[in-house]
C-alpha positions as CSV (number, residue, x, y, z in Angstrom):
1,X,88.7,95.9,110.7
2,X,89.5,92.5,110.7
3,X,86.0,91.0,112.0
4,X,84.1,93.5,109.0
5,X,86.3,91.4,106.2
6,X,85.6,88.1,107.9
7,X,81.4,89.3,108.2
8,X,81.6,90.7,104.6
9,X,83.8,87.2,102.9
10,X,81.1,85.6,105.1
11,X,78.2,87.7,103.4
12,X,79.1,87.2,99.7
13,X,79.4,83.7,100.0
14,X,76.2,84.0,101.4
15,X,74.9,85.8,98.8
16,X,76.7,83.8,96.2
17,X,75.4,80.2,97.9
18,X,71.9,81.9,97.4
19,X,72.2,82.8,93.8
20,X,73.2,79.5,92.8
21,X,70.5,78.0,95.3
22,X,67.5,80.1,93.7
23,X,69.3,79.5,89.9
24,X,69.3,75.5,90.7
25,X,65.4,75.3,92.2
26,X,64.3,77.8,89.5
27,X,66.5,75.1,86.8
28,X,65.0,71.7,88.4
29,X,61.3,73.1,88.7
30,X,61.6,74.2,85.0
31,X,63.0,70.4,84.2
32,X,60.0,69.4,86.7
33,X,57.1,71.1,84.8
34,X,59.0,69.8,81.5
35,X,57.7,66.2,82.5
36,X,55.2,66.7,84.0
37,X,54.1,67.6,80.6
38,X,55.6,64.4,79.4
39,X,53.7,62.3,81.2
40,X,50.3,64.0,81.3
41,X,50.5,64.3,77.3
42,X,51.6,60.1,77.2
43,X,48.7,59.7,79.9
């Protein structure tokens, strides 16, 4: 019983440490494709 908490704790944090990953990338390509505009438009 014990070792299924530990793997499920183990799991969401998992899960949780991915949300935020894919929520960060998806945030920093968006601020990414914002200047590359910038600079193509002051090019």
């Amino acid at each position: 019983m014990h070792d299924s908490f530990l793997s499920e704790l183990r799991n969401k944090k998992l899960s949780v440490y991915f949300v935020s990953e894919s929520f960060r990338i998806q945030k920093s390509s968006e601020i990414w494709s914002l200047l590359i505009k910038r600079s193509s438009s002051l090019l």
